[in-house]
C-alpha positions, 0 to 999 in steps of 0.5 A, a space after each residue: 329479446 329477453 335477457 340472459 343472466 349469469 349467476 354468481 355462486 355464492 359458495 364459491 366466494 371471491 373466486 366466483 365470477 362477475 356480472 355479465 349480460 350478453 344481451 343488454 346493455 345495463 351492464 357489460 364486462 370490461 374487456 381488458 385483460 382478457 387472455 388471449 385463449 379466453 378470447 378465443 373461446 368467447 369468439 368461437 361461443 358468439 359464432 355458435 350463438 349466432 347460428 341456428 344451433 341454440 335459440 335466444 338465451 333463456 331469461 333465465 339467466 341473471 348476472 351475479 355481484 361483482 368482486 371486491 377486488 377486480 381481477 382478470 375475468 374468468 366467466 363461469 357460466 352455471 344453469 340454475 337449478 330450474 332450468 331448462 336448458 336446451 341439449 344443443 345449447 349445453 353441448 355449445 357450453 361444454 364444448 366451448 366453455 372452460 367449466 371449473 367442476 367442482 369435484 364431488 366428494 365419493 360416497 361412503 359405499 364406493 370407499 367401503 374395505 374389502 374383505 381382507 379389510 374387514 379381515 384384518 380388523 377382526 383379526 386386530 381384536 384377537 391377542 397375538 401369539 399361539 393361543 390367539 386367532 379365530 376360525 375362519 368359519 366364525 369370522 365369515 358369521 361374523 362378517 356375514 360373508 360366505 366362507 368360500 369369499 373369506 377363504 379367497 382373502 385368506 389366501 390373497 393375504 397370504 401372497 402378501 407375506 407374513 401378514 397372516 398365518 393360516 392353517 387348514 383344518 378339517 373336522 366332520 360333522 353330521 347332516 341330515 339327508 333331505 330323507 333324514 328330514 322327512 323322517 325326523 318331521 313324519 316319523 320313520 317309515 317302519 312306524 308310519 306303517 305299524 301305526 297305519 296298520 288296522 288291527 284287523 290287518 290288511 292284505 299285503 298288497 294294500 299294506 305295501 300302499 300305506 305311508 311308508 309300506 314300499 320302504 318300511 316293510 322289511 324294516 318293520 319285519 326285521 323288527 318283528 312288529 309285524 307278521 304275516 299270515 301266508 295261508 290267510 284267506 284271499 291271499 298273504 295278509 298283514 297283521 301288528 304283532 306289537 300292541 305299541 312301538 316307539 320310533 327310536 330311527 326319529 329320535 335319534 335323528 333328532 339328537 344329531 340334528 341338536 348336534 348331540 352327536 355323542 348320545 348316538 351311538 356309533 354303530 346306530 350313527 353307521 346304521 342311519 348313514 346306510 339307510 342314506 337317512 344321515 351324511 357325514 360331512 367334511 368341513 375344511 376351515 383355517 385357524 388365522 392368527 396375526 403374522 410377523 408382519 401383521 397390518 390392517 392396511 393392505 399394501 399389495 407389493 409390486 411385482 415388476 420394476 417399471 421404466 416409470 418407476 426408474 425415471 420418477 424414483 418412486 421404486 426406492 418408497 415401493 415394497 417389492 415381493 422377494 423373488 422365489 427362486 426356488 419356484 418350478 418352472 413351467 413345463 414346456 409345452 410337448 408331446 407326452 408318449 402314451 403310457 403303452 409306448 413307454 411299457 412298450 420301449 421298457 420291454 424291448 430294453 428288457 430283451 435286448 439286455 438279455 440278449 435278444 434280436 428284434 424280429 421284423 413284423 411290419 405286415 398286418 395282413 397275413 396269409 393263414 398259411 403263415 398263421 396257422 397251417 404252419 404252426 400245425 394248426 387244422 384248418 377246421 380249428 374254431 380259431 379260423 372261425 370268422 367268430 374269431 378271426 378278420 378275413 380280408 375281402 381285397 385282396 382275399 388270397 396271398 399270390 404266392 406260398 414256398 412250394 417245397 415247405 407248403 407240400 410238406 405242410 400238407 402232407 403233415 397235416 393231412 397224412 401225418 409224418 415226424 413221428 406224428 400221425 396229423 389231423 387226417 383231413 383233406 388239407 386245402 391249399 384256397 384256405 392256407 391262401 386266405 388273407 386275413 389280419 393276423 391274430 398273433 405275431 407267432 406268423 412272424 416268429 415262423 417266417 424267422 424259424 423257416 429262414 433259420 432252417 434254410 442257413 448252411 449250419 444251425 446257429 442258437 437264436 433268441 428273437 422277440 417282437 412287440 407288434 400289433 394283432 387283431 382278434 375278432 372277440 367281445 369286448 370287456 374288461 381285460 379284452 379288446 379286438 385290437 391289442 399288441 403281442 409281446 413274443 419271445 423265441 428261444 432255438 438251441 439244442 437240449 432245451 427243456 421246460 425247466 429252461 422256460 420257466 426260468 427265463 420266464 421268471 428271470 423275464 417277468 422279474 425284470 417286469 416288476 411281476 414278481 408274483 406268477 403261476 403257471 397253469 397247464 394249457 393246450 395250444 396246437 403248436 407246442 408241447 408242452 403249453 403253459 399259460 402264466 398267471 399274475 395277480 392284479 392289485 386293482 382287480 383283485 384277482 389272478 389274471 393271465 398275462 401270458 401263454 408259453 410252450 415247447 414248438 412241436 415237432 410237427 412245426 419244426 421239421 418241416 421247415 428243415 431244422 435238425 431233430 435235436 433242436 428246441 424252440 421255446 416260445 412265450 408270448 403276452 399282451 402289452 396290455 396288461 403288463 401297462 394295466 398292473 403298472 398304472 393301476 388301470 383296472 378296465 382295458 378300455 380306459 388305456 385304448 379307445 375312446 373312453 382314454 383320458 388324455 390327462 391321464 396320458 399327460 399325468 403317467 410317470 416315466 415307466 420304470 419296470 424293475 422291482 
């Protein structure tokens, strides 16, 4: 069997091991001594040994000179350099062995500064004070670093303190397009035709062919270097009408590619920025100068007061970031009403400070008795075309209409009366029966009237509704098939238009719409009718924001109410009042799919008043 050595390493001096030999007997260890623990673990090595797990020791192995001062023993068991030892046999060592490693010193490149760093050591060549510092553009040349990763620094050492101080700048500066540098390497595509051009000329087809003919043409005619015959036989032709030209487009570019910017003028510089030849380009940097508290040395302050930091002490020697007290909280995670629920519930504030009564319109369905037969609207009007209204299928009919109020509703319509002559058609009472979704909550406003009429003693009112409607339109900008109708009722006796105008003024005002016209209309339910008009700052431009009137007389008796009473009436979308108070110029943007939810989150609280 061959031998087993243990080397001594001889860097390690009088701290290195003794002479042992597991397998001969020239030389053994003495045993005395020997800790307890050392004991343990050399039984649990020989057990290991003994076993099938590691084969017989290696001759390579030799034992190593014993210390000038003996001492306890402490075995330390090294493979030389060229062995080959077994995985099993350096798992036994491992797990069996106390090793005494010997730590490694950490290269160079592990302990390199970071870039705050490498930072602050540029900075701690600048002079101090007002005058000194450097462009953080510059540092990160110098550094060889990219910007962005030296403005992450920039701001980290700004967390720290006064370590720093930055202040952004920007400045602009001009680049050349990947178009700009086709020119400034092939000429412009004016001259690039012009020089392309034979002196016979060519047909204008085959001239729009050559480098530069698709886009150079028209510049090239705008310049007057070239003509073209119309009458020229075999179709337009092509001919130079400068002998020579010189590419002023390329030269200038190459200024601005020298960084000559001032040598180009700016109408020119304008000119080249159209033709997407030249970009103007925003460069966003920081000015860095030492702070009060300047270090090369970056010490992150703690931000939290450990239990370990109490029991050790060492938070009496540890820097602590201040508390900022005057820092916002986070905002507490909750719903945010849609910016049309906030206008929504401004305007019924609006109303009912001046004195308005909310009407009930909870019922979407309707029966076209109620939205349009008694409004005096004919049943062959376009508006109770399928084009612009949704019919209801199930359940297609309304069950039941006031019998007394429907035959004078017919008799109106179709024989006139009230001082009014009708229609003169053939009423019929399966059309008023039709349900349908209704187009305006003006249905609502005539069930209130038709109550009104049926009290023992007439009382003024003013009634108003936000609510829902439906329109069979196209969709667009300011149109939607879905939308919510703002309506407002005035009955008392001696009303005239000049009070609607001004409750419509005093209303919109109250709106933040202070800007309003008002255009004569027709509608088949008042007389007179008016549509209001405010200008939008987003569209530019007079958009309707509402429509008004004086309820006939047609509508109104019938239902019973005395001959000396007037009902003005006015109605809006909701819409667009929310449209002018968020600058939103496309309806589709508030409702729909297309709705942005930060922009939910983000709209102020409403505040109408001007």
């Amino acid at each position: 069997m061959r031998s087993n050595d243990v080397t001594h390493d001889p860097s390690e001096g009088s701290s290195g091991a003794s002479r042992v030999n597991c397998h001969s007997s020239r030389q053994r260890p003495p045993l005395r001594g020997l800790v307890t623990s050392f004991r343990g673990l050399m039984t649990s090595f020989s057990s290991l040994m003994t076993s099938q797990l590691c084969p017989p020791p290696p001759a390579h192995w030799r034992a190593g000179p014993p210390r000038p001062r003996w001492r306890p023993p402490r075995p330390r068991w090294r493979l030389a350099p060229d062995a080959a030892c077994p995985a099993t046999l350096k798992m036994a060592l491992a797990c069996s062995l106390r090793f005494r490693s010997v730590p490694a010193a950490l290269p160079v490149a592990a302990m390199s500064p970071s870039v705050a760093e490498l930072l602050l050591q540029r900075l701690e060549r600048e002079a101090a004070g007002p005058g000194g510092g450097l462009c953080s553009l510059e540092a990160a040349a110098a550094l060889g670093l990219d910007h962005q990763t030296l403005v992450g620094a920039v701001k980290s050492l700004q967390a720290l303190g006064e370590v720093i101080e930055a202040e952004a700048r920007s400045a602009t500066r001009w680049e050349l397009s990947p178009e700009g540098a086709e020119v400034l390497r092939d000429g412009s595509p004016e001259v690039r035709l012009f020089r392309s051009l034979p002196a016979e000329g060519l047909p204008q087809s085959d001239a729009m062919k050559l480098p530069g003919g698709s886009v150079g043409f028209s510049k090239a005619m705008a310049n007057k270097w070239l003509r073209l015959e119309k009458g020229a036989p075999g179709g337009p032709r092509v001919f130079r009408a400068v002998p020579e030209v010189q590419d002023t487009v390329q030269e200038a570019l190459r200024r601005l590619h020298r960084g000559e910017t001032e040598t180009v003028p700016e109408r020119e510089r304008n000119d080249l920025k159209r033709r997407k030849l030249l970009l103007e380009v925003t460069l966003k940097s920081y000015w860095i100068r030492k702070g009060s508290a300047f270090s090369t040395a970056v010490a992150r302050p703690e931000t939290e007061l450990t239990p370990e930091m109490l029991a050790t002490g060492s938070w009496r020697q540890l820097p602590f970031k201040p508390y900022n007290f005057a820092a916002l909280g986070l905002p507490p995670a909750a719903g945010h009403l849609h910016p049309l629920l906030k206008v929504r519930s401004e305007l019924r504030q609006i109303f009912l400070e001046m004195g308005f009564t909310e009407m009930p319109t909870q019922n979407f369905v309707e029966s076209s008795f109620w939205n349009f037969d008694a409004l005096f609207q004919p049943q062959q009007h376009p508006a109770r075309d399928q084009h612009d209204t949704f019919f209801l299928q199930d359940p297609a009919e309304a069950p039941e209409l006031p019998p007394g109020y429907t035959a004078k509703v017919k008799k109106v319509h179709s024989q006139g009366g009230y001082g009014s002559q009708g229609y003169k058609y053939e009423w019929k009472l399966e059309e008023a029966r039709r349900n349908l979704l209704r187009t305006h909550t003006t249905a609502a406003s005539a069930r209130m009237l038709y109550r009104l009429a049926q009290q023992e003693r007439f009382s003024p009112v003013k009634y108003f509704s936000i609510d829902r409607v439906f329109r069979n339109e196209s969709l667009d900008a300011t149109h939607l098939a879905e939308f919510h109708q703002v309506e407002g009722v005035v009955a008392d006796r001696g009303l005239t238009l000049g009070h609607l105008m001004g409750i419509l003024q005093q209303f919109f005002t109250k709106l933040g719409i202070t800007q309003l016209r008002f255009k004569p209309a027709y509608n088949p339910y008042t007389e007179p009718s008016m549509e209001v008009f405010s200008y939008h700052e987003g569209l530019k431009k007079w958009v309707e924001v509402g429509n008004s009137g004086i309820f006939r007389p047609e509508l109104l008796l019938p239902m019973g109410l005395p001959e000396n009473i007037s009902v003005l009436a006015w109605g809006l979308s909701l819409e667009r009042p929310t449209m002018i108070k968020y600058g939103i110029n496309n309806i589709r943007e508030l409702v729909g799919h297309r709705v942005n939810l930060q922009m939910v989150y983000d709209s102020p609280l409403c505040r109408l008043a001007a």
